[in-house]
FIKOLZA-1660 file (N, C-alpha, C; in steps of 0.1 Angstrom, whole numbers, plus 5000, padded with zeros to 4 digits):
% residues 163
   i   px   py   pz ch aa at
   1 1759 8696 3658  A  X  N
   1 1745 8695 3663  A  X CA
   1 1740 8681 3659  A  X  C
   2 1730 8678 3667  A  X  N
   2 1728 8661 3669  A  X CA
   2 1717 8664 3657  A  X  C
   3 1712 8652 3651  A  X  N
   3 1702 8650 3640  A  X CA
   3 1687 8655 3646  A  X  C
   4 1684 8653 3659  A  X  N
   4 1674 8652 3663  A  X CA
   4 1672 8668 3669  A  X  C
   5 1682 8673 3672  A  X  N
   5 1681 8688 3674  A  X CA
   5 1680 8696 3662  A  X  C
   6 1688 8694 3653  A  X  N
   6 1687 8699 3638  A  X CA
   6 1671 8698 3635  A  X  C
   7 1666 8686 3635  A  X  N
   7 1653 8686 3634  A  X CA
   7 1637 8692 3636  A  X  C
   8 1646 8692 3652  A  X  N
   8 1636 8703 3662  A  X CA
   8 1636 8715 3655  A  X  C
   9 1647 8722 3656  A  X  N
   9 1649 8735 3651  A  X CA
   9 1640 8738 3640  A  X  C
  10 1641 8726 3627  A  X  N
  10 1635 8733 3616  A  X CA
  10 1620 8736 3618  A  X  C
  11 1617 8720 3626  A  X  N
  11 1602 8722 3628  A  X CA
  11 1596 8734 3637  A  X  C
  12 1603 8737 3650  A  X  N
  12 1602 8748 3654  A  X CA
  12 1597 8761 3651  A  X  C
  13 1612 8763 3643  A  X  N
  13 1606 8775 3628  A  X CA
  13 1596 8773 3622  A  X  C
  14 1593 8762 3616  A  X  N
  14 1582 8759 3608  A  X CA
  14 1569 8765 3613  A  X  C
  15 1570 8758 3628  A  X  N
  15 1553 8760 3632  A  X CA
  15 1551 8773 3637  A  X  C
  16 1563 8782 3646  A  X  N
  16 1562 8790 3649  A  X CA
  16 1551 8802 3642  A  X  C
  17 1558 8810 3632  A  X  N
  17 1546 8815 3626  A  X CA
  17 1534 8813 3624  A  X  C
  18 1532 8801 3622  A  X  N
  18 1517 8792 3621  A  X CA
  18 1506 8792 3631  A  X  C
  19 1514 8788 3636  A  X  N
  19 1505 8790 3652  A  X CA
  19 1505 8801 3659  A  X  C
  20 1493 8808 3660  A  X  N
  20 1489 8819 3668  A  X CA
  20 1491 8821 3680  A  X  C
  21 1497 8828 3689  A  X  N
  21 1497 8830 3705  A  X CA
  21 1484 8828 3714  A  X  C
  22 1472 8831 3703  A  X  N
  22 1458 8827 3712  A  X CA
  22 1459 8808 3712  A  X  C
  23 1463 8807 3703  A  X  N
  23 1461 8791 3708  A  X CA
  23 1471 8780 3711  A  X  C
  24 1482 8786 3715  A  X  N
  24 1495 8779 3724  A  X CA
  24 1495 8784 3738  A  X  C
  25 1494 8797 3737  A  X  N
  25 1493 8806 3751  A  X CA
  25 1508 8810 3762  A  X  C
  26 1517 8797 3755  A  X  N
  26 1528 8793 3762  A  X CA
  26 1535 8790 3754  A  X  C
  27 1547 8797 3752  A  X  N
  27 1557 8790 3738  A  X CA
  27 1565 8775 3742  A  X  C
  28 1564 8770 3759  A  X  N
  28 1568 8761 3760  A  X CA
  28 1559 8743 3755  A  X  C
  29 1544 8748 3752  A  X  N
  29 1536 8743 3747  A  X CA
  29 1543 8736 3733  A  X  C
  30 1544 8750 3725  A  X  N
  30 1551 8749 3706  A  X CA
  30 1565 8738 3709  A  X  C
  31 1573 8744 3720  A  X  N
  31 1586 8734 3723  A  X CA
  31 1582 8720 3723  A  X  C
  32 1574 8719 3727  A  X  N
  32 1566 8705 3736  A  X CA
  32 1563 8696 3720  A  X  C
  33 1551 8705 3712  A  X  N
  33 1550 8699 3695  A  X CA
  33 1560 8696 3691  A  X  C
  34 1572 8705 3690  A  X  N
  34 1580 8702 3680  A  X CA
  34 1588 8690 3687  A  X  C
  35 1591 8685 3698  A  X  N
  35 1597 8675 3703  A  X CA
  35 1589 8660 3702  A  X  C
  36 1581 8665 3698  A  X  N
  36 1569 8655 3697  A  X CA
  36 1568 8647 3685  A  X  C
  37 1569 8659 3675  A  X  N
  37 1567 8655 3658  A  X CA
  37 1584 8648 3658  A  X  C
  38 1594 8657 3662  A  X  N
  38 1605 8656 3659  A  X CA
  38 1608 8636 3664  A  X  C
  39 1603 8634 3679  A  X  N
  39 1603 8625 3681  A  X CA
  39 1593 8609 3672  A  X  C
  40 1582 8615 3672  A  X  N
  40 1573 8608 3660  A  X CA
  40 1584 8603 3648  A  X  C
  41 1591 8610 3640  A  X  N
  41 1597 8609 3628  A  X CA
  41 1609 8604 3633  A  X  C
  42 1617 8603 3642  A  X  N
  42 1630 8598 3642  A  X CA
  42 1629 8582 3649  A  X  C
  43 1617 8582 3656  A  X  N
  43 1615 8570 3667  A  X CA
  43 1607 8560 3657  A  X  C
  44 1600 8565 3647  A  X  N
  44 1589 8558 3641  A  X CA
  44 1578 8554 3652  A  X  C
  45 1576 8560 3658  A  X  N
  45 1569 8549 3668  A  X CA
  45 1562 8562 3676  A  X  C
  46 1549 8555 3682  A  X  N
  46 1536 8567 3683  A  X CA
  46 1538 8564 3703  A  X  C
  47 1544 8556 3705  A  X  N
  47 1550 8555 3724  A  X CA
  47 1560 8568 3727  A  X  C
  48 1552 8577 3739  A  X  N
  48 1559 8584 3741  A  X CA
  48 1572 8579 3748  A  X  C
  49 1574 8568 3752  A  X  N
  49 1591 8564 3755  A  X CA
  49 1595 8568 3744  A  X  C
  50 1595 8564 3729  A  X  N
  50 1601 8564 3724  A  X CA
  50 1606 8578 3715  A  X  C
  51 1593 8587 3719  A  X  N
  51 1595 8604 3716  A  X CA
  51 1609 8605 3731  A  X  C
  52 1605 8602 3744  A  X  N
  52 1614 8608 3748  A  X CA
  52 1630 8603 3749  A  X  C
  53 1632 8592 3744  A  X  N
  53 1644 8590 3735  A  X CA
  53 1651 8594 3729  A  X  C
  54 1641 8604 3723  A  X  N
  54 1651 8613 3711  A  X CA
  54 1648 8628 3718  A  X  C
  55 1641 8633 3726  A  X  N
  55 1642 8646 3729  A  X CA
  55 1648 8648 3739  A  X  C
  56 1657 8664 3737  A  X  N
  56 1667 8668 3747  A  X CA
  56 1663 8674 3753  A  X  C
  57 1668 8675 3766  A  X  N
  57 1662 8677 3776  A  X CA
  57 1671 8680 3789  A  X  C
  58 1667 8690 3802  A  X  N
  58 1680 8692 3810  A  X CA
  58 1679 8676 3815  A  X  C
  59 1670 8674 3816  A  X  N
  59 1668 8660 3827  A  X CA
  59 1673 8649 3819  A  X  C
  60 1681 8637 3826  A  X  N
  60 1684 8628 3822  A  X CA
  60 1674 8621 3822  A  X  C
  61 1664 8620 3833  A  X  N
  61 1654 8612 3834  A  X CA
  61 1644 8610 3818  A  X  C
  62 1645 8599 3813  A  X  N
  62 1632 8593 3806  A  X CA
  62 1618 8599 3808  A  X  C
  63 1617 8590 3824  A  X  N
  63 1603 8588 3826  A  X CA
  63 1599 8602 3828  A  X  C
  64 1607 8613 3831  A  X  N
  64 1600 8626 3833  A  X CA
  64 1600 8631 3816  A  X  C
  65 1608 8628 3809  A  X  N
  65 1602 8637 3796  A  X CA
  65 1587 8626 3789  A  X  C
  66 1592 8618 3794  A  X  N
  66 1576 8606 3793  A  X CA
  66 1566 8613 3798  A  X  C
  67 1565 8618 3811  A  X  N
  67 1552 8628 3819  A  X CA
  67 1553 8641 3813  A  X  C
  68 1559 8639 3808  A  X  N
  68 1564 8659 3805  A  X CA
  68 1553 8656 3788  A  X  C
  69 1553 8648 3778  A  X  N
  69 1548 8646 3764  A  X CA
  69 1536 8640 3774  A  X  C
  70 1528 8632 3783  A  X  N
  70 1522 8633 3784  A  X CA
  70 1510 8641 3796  A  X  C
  71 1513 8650 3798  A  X  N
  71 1508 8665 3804  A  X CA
  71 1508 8672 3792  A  X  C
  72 1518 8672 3781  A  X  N
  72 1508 8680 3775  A  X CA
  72 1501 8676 3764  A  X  C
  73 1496 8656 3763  A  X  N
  73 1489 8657 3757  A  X CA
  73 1476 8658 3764  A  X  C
  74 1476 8654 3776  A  X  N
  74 1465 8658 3780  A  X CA
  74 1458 8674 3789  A  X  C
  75 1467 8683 3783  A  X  N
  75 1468 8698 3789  A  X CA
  75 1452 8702 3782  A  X  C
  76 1446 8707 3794  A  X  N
  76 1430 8714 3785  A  X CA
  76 1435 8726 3775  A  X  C
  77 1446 8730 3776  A  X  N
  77 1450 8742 3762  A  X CA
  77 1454 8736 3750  A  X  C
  78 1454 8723 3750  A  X  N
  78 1459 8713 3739  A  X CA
  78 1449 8707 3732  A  X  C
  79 1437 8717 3723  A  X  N
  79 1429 8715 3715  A  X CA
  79 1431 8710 3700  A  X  C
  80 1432 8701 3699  A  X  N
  80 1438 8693 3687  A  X CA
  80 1441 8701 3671  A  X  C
  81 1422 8704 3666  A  X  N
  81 1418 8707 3657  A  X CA
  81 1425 8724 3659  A  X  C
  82 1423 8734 3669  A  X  N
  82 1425 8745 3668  A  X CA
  82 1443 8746 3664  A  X  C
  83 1449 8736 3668  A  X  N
  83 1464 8735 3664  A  X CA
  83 1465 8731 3653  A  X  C
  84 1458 8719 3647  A  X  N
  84 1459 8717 3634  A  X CA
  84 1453 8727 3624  A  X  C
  85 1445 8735 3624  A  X  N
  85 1440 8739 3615  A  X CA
  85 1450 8750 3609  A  X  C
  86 1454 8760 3616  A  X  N
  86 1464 8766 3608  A  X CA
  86 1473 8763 3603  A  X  C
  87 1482 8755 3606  A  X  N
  87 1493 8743 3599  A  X CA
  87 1480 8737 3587  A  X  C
  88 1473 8730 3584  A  X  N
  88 1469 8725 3571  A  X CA
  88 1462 8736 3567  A  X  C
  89 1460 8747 3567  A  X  N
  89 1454 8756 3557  A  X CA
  89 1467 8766 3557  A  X  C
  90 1478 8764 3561  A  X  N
  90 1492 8768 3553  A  X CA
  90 1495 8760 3541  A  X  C
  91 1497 8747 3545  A  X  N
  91 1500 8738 3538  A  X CA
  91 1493 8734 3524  A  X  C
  92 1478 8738 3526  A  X  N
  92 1468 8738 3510  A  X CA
  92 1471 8753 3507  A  X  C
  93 1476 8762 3512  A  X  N
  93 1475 8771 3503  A  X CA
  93 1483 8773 3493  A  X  C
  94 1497 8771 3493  A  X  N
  94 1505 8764 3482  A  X CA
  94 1499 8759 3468  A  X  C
  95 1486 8749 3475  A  X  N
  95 1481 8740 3463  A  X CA
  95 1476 8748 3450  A  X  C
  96 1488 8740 3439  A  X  N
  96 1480 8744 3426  A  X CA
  96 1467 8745 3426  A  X  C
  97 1460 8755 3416  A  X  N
  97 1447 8756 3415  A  X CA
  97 1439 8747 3406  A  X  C
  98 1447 8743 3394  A  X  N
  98 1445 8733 3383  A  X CA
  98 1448 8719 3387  A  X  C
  99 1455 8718 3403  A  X  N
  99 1456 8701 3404  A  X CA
  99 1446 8698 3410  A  X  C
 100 1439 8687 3406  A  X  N
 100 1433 8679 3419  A  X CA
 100 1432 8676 3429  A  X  C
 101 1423 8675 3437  A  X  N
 101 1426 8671 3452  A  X CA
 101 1418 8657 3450  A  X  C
 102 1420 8648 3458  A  X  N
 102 1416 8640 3461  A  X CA
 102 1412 8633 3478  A  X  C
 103 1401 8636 3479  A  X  N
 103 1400 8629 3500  A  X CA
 103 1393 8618 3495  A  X  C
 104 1398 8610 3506  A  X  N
 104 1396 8599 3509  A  X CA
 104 1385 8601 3523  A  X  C
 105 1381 8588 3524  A  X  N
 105 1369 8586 3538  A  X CA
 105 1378 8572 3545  A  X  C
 106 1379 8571 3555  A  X  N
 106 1387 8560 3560  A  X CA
 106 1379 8559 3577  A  X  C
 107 1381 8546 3578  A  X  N
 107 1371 8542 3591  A  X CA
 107 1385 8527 3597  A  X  C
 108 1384 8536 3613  A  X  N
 108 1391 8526 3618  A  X CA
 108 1387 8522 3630  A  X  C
 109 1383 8506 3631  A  X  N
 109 1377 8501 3645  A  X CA
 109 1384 8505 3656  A  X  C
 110 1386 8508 3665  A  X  N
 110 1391 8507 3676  A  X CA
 110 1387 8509 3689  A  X  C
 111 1377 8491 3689  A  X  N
 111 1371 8489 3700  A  X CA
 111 1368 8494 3714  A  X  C
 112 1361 8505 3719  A  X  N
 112 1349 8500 3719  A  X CA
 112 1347 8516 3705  A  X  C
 113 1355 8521 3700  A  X  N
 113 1350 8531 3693  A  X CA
 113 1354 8533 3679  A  X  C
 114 1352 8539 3670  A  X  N
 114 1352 8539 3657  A  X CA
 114 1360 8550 3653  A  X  C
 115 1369 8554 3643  A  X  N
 115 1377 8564 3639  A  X CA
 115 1370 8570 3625  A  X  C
 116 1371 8579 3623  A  X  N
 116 1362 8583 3615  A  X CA
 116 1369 8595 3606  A  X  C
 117 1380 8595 3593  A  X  N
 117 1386 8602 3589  A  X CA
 117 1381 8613 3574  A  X  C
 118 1386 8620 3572  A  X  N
 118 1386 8628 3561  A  X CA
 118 1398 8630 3557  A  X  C
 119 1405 8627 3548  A  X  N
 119 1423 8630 3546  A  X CA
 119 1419 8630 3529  A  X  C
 120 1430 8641 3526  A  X  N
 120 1434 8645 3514  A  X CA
 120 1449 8634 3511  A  X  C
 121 1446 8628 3497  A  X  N
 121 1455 8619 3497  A  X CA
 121 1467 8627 3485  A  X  C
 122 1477 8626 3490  A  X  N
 122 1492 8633 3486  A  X CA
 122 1500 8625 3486  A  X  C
 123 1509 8622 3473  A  X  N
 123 1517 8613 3472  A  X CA
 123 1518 8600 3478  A  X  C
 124 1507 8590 3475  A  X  N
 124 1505 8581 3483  A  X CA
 124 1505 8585 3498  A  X  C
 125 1500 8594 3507  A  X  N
 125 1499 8594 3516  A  X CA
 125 1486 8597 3525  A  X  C
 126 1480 8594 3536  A  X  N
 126 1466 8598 3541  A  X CA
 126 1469 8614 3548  A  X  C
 127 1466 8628 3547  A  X  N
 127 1468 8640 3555  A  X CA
 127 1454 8642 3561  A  X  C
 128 1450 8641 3570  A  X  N
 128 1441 8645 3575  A  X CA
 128 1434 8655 3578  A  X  C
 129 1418 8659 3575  A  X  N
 129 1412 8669 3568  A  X CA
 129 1405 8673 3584  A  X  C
 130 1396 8662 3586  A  X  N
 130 1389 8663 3597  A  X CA
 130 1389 8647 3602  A  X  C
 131 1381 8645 3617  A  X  N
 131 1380 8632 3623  A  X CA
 131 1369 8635 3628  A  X  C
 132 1364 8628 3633  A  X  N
 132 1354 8621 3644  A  X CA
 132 1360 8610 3649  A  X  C
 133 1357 8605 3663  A  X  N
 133 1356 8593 3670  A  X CA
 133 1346 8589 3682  A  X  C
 134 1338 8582 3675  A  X  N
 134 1322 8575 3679  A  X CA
 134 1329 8566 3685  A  X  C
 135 1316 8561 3696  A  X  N
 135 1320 8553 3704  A  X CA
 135 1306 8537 3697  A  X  C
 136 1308 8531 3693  A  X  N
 136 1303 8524 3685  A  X CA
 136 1296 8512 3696  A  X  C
 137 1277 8509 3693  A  X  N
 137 1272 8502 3705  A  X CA
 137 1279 8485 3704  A  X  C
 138 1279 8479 3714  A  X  N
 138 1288 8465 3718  A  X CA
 138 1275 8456 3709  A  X  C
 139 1285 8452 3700  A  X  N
 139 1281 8441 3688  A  X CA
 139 1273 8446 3679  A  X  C
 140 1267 8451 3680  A  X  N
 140 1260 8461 3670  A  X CA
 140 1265 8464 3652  A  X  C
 141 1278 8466 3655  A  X  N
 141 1287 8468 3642  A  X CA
 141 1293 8453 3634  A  X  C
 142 1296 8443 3646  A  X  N
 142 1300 8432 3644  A  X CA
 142 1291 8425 3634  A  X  C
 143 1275 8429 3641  A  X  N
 143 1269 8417 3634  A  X CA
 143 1262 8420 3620  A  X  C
 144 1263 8435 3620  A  X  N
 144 1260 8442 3611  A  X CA
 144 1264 8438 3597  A  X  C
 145 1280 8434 3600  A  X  N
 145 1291 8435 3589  A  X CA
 145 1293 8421 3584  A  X  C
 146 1289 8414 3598  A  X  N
 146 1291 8398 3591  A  X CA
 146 1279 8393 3585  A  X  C
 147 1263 8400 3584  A  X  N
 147 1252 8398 3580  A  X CA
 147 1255 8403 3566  A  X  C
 148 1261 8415 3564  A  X  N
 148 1266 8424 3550  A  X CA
 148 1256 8437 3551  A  X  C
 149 1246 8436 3560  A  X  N
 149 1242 8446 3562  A  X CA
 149 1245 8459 3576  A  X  C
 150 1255 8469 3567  A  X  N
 150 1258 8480 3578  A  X CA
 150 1253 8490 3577  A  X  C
 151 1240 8487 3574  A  X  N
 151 1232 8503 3577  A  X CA
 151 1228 8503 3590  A  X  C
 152 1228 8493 3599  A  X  N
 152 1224 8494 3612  A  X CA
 152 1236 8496 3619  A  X  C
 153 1250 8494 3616  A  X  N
 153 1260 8500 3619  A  X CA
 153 1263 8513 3618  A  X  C
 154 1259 8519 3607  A  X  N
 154 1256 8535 3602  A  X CA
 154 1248 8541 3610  A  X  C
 155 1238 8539 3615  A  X  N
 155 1225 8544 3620  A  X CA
 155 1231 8545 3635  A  X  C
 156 1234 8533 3640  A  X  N
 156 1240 8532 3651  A  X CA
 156 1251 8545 3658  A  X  C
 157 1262 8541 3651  A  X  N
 157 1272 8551 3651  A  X CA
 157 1268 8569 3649  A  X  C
 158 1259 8570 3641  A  X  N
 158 1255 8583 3638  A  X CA
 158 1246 8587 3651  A  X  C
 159 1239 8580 3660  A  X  N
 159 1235 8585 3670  A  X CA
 159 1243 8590 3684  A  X  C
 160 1256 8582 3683  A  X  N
 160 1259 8579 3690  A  X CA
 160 1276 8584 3693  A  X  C
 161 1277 8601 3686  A  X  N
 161 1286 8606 3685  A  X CA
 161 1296 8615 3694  A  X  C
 162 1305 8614 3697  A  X  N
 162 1311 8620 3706  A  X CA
 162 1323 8626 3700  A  X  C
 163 1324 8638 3708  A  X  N
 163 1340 8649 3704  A  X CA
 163 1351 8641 3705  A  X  C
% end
């Protein structure tokens, strides 16, 4: 068995129980994640060419597992948070009760909009808790930051919030 199918498999199992039938609806959906993550981790690389490089598939064709990862990222049954949520409230429940947690706040530009994180930090790593992504007004944040004053960037962004 190839490395990348071995991999599928485990994650497969993994999510399966986790994920509720109300919010996949279609087990070819869960297929679809685990080819995805599987691909994420073996490709390093966040381009679905390079997820469908590593996922198997009847088709020889690329560019159809290319359309295939992206149909379902943009499938309206493909609610982000409703998928994540049970996977990370598996995953904290494990957590010792006497250890720490620690979240972090992390903000990332990405013109014309702003990224807006909540992640629990684990072994040097960012897990993410919650997001937002604002669509941030044109210059507004720029001049804000090079003045040193970003409370008009704050103010800005907090009106101006989108799902």
């Amino acid at each position: 068995m190839s490395e990348a199918k071995e991999l599928y498999d485990d994650i497969l199992s993994a999510l399966s129980p986790l994920l509720p039938r109300t919010v996949y609806q279609d087990v070819r959906r869960v297929r679809t994640l685990a080819w995805a993550i599987t691909g994420l981790c073996l490709s390093h690389s966040v381009r679905l060419s390079g997820w469908a490089e590593v996922a198997q598939s009847r088709t020889q064709d690329a560019a159809r597992r290319v359309r295939r990862f992206s149909r379902w990222l943009h499938h309206p049954a493909v609610v982000p948070a409703q998928w994540y949520r049970p996977v990370i409230q598996a995953a904290l429940s494990g957590w010792p009760v006497d250890q720490r947690l620690f979240v972090a706040l992390d903000t990332s530009a990405l013109t014309p909009f702003v990224l807006i994180r909540a992640c629990l930090v684990y072994r040097g790593r960012a897990i993410p808790l919650a997001w937002r992504v604002m669509r941030a007004r044109s210059g507004l944040c720029h001049h804000a930051r090079r003045s040193g004053d970003d409370s008009a960037c704050r103010s800005g962004l907090s009106a101006r919030a989108t799902a």
